[in-house]
Biopython code that builds the backbone (N, CA, C, O; Angstrom):
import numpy as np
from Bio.PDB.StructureBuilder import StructureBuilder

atoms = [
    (1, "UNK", "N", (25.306, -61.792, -30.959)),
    (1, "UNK", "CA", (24.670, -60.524, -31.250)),
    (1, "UNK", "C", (25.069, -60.085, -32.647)),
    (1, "UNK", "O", (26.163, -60.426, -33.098)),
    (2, "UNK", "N", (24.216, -59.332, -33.356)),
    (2, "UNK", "CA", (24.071, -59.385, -34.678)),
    (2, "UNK", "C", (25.112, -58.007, -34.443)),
    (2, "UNK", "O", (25.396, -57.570, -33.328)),
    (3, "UNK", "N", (25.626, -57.410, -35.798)),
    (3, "UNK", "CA", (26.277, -56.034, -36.178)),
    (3, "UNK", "C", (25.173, -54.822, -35.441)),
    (3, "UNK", "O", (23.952, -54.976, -35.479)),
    (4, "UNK", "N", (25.657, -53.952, -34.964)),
    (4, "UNK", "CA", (24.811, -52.717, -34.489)),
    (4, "UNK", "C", (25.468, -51.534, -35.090)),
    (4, "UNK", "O", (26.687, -51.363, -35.073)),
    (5, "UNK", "N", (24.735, -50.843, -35.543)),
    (5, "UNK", "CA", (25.080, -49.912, -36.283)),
    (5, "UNK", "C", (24.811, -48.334, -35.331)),
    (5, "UNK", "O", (23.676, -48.053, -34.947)),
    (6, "UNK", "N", (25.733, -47.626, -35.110)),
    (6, "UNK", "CA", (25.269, -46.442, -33.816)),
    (6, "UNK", "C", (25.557, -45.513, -35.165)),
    (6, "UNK", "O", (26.533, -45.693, -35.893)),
    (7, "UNK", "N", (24.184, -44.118, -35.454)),
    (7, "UNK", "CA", (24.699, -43.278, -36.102)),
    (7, "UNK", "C", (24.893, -42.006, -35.286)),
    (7, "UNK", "O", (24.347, -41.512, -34.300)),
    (8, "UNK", "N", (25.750, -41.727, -35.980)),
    (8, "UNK", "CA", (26.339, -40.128, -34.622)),
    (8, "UNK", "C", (26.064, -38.991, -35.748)),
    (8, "UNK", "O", (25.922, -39.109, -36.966)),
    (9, "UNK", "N", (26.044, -38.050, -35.054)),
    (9, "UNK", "CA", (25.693, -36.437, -35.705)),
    (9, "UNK", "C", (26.583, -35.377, -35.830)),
    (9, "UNK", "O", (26.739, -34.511, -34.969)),
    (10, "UNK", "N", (27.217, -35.441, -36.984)),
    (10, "UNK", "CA", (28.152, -34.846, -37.043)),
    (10, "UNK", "C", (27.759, -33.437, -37.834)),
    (10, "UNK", "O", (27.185, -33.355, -38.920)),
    (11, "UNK", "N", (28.205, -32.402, -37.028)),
    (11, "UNK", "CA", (27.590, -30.894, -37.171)),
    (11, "UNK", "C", (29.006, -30.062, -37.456)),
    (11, "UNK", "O", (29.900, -29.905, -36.625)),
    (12, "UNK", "N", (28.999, -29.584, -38.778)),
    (12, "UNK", "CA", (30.043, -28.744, -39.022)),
    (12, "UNK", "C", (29.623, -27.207, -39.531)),
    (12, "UNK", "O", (28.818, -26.995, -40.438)),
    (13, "UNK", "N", (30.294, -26.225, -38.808)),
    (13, "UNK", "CA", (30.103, -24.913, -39.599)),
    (13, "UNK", "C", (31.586, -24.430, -40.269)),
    (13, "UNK", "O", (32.765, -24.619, -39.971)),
    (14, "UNK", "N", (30.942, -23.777, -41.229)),
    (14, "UNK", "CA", (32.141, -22.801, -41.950)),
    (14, "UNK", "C", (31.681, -21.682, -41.972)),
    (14, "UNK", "O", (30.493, -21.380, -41.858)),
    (15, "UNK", "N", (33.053, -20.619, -42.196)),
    (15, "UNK", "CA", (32.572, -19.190, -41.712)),
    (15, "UNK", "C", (32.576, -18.211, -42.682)),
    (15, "UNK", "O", (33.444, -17.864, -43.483)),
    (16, "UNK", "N", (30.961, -17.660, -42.377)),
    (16, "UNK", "CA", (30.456, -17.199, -43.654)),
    (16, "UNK", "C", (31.473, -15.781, -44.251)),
    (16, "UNK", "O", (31.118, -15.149, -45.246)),
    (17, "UNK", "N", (32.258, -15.567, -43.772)),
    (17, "UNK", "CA", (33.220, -14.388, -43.722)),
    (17, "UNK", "C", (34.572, -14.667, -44.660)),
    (17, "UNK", "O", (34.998, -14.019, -45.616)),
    (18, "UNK", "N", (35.046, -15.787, -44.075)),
    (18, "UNK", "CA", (36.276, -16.330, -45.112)),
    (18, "UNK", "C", (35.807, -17.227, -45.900)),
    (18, "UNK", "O", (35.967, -17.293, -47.118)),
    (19, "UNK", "N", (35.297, -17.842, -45.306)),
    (19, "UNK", "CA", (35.117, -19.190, -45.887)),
    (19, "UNK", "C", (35.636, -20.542, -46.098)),
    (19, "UNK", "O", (35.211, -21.632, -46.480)),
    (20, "UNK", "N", (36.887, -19.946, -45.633)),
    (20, "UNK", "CA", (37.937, -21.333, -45.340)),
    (20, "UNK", "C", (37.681, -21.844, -44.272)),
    (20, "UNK", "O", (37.381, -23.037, -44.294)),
    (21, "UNK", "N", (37.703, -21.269, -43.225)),
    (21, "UNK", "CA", (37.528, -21.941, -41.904)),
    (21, "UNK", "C", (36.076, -22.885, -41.246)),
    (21, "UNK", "O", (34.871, -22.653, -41.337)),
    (22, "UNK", "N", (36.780, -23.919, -40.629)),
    (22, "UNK", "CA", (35.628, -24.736, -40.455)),
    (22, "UNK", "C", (35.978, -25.113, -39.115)),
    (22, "UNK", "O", (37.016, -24.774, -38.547)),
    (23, "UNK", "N", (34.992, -25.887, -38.596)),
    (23, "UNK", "CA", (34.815, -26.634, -37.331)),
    (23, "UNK", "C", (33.965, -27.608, -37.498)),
    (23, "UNK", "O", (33.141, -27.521, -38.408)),
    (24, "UNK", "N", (34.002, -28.984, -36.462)),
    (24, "UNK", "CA", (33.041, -30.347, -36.862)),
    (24, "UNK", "C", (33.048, -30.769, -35.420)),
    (24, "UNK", "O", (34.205, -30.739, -35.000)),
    (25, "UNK", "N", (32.283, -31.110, -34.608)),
    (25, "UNK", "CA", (32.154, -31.542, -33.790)),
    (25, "UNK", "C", (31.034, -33.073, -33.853)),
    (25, "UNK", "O", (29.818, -32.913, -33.961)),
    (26, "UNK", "N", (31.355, -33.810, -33.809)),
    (26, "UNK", "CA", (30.871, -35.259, -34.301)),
    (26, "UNK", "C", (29.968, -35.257, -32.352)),
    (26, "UNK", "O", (30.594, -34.818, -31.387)),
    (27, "UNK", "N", (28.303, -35.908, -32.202)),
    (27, "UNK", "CA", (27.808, -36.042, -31.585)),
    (27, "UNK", "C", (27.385, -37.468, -31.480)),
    (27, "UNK", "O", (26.354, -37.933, -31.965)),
    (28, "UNK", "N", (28.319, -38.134, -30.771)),
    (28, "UNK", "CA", (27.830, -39.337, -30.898)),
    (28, "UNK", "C", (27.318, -39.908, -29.370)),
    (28, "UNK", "O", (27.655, -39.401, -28.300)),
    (29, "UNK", "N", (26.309, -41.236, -29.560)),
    (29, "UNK", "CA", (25.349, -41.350, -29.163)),
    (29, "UNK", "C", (24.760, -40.156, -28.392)),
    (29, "UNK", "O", (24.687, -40.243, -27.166)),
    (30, "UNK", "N", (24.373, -39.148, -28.965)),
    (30, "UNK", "CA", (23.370, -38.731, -28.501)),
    (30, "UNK", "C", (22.040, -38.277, -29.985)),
    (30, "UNK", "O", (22.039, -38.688, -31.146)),
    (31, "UNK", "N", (21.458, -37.701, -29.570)),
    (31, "UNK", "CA", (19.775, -37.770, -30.615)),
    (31, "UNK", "C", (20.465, -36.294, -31.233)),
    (31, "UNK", "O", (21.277, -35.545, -30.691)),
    (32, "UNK", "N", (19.809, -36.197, -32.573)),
    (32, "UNK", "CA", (20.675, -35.144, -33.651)),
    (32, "UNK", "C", (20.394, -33.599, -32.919)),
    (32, "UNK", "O", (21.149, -32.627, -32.928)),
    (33, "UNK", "N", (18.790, -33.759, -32.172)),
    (33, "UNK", "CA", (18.713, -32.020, -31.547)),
    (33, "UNK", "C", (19.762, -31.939, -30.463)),
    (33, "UNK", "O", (20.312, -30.853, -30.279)),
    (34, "UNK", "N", (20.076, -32.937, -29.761)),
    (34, "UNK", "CA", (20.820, -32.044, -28.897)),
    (34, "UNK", "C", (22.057, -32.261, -28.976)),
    (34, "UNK", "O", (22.767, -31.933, -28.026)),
    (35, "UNK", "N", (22.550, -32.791, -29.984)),
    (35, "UNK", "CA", (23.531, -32.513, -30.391)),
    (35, "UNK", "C", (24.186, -31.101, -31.100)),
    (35, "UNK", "O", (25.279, -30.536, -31.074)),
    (36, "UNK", "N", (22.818, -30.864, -31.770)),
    (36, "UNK", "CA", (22.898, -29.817, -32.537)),
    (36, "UNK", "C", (22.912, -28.348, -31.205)),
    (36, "UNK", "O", (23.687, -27.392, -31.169)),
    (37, "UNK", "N", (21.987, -28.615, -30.447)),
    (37, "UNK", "CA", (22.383, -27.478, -28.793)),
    (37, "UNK", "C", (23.573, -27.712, -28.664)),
    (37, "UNK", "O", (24.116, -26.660, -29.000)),
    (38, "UNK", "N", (24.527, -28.599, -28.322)),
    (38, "UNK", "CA", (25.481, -28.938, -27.869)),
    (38, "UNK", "C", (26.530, -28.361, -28.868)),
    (38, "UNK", "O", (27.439, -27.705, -28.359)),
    (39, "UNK", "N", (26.526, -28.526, -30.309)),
    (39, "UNK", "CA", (27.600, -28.022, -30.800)),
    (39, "UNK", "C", (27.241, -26.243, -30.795)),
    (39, "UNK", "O", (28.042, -25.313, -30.887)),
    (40, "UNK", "N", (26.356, -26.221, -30.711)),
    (40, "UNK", "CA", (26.007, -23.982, -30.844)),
    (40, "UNK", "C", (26.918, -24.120, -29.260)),
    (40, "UNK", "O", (28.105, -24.178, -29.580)),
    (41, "UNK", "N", (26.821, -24.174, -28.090)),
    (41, "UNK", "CA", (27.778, -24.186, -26.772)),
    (41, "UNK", "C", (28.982, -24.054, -27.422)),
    (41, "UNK", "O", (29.647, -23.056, -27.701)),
    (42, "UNK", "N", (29.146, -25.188, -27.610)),
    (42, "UNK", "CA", (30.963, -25.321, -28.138)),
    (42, "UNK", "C", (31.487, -24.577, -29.134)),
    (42, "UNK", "O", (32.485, -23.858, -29.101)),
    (43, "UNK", "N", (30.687, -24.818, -30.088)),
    (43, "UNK", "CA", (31.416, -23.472, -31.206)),
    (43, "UNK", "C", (31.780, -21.542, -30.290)),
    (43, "UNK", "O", (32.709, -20.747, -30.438)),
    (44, "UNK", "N", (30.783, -21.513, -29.600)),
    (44, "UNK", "CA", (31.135, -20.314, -29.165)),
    (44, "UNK", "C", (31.982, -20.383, -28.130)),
    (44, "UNK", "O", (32.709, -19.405, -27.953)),
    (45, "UNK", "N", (32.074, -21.342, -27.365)),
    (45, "UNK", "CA", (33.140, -21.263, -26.506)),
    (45, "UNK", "C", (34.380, -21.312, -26.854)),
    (45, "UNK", "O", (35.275, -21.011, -26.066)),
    (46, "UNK", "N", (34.658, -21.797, -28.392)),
    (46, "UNK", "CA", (35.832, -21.832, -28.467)),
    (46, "UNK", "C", (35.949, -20.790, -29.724)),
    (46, "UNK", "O", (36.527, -21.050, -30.779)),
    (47, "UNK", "N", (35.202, -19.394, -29.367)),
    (47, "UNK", "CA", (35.454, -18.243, -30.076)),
    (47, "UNK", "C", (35.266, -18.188, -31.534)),
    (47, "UNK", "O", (36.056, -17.616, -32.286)),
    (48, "UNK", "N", (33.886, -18.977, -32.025)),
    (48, "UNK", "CA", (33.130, -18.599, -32.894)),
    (48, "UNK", "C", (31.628, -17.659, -33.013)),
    (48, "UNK", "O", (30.787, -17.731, -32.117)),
    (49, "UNK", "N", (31.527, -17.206, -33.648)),
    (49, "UNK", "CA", (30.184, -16.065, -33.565)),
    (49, "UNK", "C", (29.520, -16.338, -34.565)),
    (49, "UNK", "O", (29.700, -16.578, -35.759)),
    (50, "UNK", "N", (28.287, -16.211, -33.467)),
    (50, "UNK", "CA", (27.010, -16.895, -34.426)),
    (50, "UNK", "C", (25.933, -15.679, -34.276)),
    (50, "UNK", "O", (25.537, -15.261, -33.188)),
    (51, "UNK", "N", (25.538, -15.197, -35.507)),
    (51, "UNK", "CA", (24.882, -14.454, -36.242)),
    (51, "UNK", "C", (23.381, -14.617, -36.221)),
    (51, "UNK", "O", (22.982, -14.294, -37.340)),
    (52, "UNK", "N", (22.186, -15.039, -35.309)),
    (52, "UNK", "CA", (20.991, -15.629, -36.152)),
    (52, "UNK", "C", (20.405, -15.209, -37.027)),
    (52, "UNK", "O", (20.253, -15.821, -38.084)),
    (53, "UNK", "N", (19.898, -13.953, -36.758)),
    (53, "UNK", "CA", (19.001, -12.923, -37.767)),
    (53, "UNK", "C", (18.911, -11.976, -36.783)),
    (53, "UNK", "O", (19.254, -12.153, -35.614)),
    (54, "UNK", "N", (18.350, -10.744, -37.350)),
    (54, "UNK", "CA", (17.768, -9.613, -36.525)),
    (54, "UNK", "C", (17.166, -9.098, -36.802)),
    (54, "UNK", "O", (17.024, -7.927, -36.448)),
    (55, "UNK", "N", (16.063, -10.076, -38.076)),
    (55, "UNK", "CA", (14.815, -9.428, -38.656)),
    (55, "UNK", "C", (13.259, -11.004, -38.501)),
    (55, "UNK", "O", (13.023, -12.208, -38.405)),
    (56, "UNK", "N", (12.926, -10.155, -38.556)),
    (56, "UNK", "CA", (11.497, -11.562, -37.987)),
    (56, "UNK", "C", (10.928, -11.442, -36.542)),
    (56, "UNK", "O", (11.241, -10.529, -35.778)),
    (57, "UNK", "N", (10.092, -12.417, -36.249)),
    (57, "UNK", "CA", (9.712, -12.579, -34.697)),
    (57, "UNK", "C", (10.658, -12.999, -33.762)),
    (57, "UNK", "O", (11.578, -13.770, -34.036)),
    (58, "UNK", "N", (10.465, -12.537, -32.727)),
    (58, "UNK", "CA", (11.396, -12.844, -31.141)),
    (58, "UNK", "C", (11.236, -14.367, -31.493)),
    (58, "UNK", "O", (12.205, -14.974, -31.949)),
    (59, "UNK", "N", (10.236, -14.890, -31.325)),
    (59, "UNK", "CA", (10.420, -16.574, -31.359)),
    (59, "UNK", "C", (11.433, -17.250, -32.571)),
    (59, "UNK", "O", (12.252, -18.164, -32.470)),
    (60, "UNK", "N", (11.127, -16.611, -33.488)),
    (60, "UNK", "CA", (11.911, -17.076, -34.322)),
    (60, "UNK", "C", (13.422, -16.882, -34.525)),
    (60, "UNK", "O", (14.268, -17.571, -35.095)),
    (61, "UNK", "N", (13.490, -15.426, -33.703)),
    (61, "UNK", "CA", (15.179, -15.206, -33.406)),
    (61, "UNK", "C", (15.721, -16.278, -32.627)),
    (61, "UNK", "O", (16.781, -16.865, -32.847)),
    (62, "UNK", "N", (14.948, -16.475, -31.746)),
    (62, "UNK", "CA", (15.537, -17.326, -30.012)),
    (62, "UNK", "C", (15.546, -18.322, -30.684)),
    (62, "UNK", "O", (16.753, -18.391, -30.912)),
    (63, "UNK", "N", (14.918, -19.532, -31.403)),
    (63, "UNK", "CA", (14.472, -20.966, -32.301)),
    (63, "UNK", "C", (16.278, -20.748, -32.963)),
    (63, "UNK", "O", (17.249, -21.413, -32.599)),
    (64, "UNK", "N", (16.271, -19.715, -33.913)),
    (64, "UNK", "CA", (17.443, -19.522, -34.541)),
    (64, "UNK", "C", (19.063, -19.824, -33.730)),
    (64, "UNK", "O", (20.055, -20.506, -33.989)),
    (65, "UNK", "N", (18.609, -18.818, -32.553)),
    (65, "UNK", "CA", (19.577, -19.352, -31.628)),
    (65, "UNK", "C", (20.153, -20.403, -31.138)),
    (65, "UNK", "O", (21.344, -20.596, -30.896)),
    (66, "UNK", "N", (19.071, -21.208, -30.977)),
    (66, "UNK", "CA", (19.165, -22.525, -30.389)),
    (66, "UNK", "C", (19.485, -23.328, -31.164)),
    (66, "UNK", "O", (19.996, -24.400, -30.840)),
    (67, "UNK", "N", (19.219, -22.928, -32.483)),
    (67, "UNK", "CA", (19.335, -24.332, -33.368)),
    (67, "UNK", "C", (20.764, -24.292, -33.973)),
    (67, "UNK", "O", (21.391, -25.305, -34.283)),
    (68, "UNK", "N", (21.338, -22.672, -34.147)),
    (68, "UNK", "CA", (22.495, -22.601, -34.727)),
    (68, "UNK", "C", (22.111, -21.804, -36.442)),
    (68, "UNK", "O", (22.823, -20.959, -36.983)),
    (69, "UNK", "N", (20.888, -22.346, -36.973)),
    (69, "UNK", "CA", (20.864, -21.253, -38.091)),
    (69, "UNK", "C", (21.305, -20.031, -37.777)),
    (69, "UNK", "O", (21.335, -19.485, -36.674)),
    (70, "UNK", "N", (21.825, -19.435, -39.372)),
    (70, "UNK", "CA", (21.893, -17.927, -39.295)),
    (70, "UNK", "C", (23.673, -18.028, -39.805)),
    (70, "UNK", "O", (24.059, -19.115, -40.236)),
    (71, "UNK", "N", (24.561, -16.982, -39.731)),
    (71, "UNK", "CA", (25.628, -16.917, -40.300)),
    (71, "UNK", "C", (26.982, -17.114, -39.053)),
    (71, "UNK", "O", (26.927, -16.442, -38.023)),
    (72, "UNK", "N", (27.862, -17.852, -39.234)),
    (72, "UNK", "CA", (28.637, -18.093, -38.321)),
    (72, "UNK", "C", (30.015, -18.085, -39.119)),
    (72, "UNK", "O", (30.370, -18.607, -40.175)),
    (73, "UNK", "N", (30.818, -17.054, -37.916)),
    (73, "UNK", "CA", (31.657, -16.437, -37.900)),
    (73, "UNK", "C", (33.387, -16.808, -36.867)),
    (73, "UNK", "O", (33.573, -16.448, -35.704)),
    (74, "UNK", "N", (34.289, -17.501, -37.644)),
    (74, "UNK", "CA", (35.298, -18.280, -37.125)),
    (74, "UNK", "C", (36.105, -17.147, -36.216)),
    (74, "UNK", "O", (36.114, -15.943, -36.471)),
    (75, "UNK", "N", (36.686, -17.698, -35.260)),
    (75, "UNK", "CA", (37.734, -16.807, -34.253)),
    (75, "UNK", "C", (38.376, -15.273, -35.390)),
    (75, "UNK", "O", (38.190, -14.056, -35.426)),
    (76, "UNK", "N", (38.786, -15.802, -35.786)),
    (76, "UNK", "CA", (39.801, -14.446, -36.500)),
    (76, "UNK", "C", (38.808, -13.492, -37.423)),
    (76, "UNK", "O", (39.252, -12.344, -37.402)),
    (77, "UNK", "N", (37.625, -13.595, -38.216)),
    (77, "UNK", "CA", (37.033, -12.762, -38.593)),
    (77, "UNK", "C", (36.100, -12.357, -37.526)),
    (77, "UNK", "O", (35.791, -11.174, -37.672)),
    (78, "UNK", "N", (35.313, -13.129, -36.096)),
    (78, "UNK", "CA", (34.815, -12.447, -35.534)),
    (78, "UNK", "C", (35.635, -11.094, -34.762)),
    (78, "UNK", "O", (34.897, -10.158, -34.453)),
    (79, "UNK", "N", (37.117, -10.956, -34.445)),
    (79, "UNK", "CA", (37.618, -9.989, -33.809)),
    (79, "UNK", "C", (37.602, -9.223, -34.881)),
    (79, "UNK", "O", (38.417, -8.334, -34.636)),
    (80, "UNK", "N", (37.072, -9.016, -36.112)),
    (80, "UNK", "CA", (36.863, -8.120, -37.374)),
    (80, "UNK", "C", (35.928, -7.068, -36.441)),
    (80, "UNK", "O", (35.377, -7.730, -35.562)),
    (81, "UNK", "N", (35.635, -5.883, -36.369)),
    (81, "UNK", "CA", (35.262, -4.575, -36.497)),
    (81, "UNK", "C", (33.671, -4.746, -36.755)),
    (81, "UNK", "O", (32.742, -4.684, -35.951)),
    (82, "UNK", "N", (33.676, -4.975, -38.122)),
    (82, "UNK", "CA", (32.295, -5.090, -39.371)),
    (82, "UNK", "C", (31.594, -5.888, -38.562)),
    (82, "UNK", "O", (30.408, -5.561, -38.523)),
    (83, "UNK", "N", (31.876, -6.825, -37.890)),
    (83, "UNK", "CA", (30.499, -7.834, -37.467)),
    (83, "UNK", "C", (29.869, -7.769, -36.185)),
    (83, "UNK", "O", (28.907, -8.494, -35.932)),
]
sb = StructureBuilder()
sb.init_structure("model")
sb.init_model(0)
sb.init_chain("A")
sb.init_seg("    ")
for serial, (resi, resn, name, xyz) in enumerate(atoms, 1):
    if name == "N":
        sb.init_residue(resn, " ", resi, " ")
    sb.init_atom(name, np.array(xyz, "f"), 0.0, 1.0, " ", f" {name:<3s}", serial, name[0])
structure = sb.get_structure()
């Protein structure tokens, strides 16, 4: 069998607040969308806040949601007040 090459999806946010802080959750074998569902779950479960918008259409808020666009916010600036 020849070399197989598996590419995985690696999805990182940093937080639009500090800016230092990051997270990466690498999705491997699975397909890049649901990986990309899969890391919006996990980032918030492990006490990141995700921002989508709160201007535009309902569809386009919920799309936002799902996909993870919009501004995301690491453990220690989301217990910030302001957000």
């Amino acid at each position: 069998m020849a070399l197989l090459f598996i590419q995985a999806s690696h999805i990182r946010v940093v937080c639009d607040a500090c800016g230092t802080a990051s997270a990466e959750l690498c999705g491997k074998r699975e397909f890049a969308i649901t990986a990309r569902a899969n890391a919006v779950h996990k980032f918030r479960a492990h006490g990141w806040h995700h921002d989508p918008t709160d201007r535009g259409r309902q569809r386009a808020v919920e799309t936002a949601e799902r996909e993870g666009s919009g501004r995301w916010y690491c453990p220690a600036c989301a217990r910030a007040t302001h957000l």
